[in-house]
C-alpha positions as CSV (number, residue, x, y, z in Angstrom):
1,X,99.7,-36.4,-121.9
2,X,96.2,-34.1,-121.8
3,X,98.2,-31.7,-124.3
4,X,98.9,-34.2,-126.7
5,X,94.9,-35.3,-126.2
6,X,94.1,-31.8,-127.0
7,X,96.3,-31.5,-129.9
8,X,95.2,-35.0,-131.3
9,X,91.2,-34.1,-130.7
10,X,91.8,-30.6,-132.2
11,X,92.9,-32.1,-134.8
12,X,90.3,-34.8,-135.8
13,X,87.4,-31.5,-135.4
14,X,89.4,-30.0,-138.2
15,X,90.2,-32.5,-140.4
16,X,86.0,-33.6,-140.0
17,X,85.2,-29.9,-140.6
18,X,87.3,-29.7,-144.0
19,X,85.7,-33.5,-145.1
20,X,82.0,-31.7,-144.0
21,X,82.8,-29.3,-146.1
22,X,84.5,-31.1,-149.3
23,X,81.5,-33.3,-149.2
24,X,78.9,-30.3,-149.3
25,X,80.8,-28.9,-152.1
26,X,80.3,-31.7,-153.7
27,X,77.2,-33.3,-152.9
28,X,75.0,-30.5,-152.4
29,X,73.7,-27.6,-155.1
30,X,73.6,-24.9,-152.9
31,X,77.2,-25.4,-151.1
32,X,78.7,-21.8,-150.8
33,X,81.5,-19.8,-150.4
34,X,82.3,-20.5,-146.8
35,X,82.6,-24.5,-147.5
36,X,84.8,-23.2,-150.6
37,X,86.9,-21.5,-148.1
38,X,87.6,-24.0,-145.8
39,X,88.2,-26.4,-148.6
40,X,90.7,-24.4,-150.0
41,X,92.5,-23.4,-146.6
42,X,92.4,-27.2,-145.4
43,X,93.9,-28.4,-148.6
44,X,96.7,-25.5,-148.5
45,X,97.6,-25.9,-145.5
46,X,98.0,-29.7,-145.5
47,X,100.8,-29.3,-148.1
48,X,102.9,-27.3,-145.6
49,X,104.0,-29.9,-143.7
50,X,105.1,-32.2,-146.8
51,X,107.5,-29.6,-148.1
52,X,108.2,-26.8,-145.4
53,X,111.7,-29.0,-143.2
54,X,114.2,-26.9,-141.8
55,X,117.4,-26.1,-143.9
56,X,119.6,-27.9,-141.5
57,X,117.7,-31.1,-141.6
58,X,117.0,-30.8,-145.2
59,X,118.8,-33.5,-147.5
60,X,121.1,-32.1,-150.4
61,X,120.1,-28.7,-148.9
62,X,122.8,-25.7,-150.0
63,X,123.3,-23.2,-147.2
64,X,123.3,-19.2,-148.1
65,X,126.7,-19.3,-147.5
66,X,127.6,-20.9,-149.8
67,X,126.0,-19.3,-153.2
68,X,127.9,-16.4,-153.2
69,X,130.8,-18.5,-153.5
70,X,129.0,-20.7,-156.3
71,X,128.3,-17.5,-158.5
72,X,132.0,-16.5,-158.4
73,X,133.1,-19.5,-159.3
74,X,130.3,-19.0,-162.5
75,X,131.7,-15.8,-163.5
76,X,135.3,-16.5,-162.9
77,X,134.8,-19.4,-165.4
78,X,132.8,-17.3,-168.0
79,X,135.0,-14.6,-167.5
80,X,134.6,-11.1,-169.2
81,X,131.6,-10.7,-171.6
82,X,132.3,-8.2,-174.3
83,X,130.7,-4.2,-173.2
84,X,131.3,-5.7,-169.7
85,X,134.2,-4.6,-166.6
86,X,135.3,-7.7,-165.9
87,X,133.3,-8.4,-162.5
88,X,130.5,-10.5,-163.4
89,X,129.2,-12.1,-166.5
90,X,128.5,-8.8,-168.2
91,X,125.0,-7.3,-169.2
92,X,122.2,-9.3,-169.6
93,X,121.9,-10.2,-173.7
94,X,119.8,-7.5,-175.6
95,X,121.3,-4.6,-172.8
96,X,124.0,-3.2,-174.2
């Protein structure tokens, strides 16, 4: 229980910091580059949680596994390229 009270008041000093400082950006002429900075962090870092979800809890998610086989299955359906072995889709256009 006190850790989550912690967490929770940790929290709310941030997230007032970064508002101080969005506000002084824009309210004030001679705002600086340390309310810059913590503008910038605070919105950057409040992305992360939006899109960063582990791979195994992620929706539609395709494990690494499993690309190797995809690519094979691409080149075994293109098959040979002219100037190229046989493995692979050949050289890139313009290479050879």
């Amino acid at each position: 229980m006190t850790g989550r009270i912690v967490r929770r008041g940790v929290a709310l000093a941030v997230g007032a910091l970064w508002w101080c400082s969005v506000l002084r950006l824009a309210l004030v002429p001679g705002a600086g580059v340390l309310e810059g900075t913590i503008a910038a962090g605070g919105w950057g870092l409040s992305l992360l949680p939006v899109h960063c979800v582990p791979k195994s809890l992620a929706a539609g998610a395709v494990g690494s596994d499993r690309w190797g086989a995809y690519w094979r299955e691409v080149w075994r359906r293109r098959g040979p390229r002219a100037g190229g072995d046989g493995e692979g889709p050949g050289p890139a256009p313009g290479m050879g």
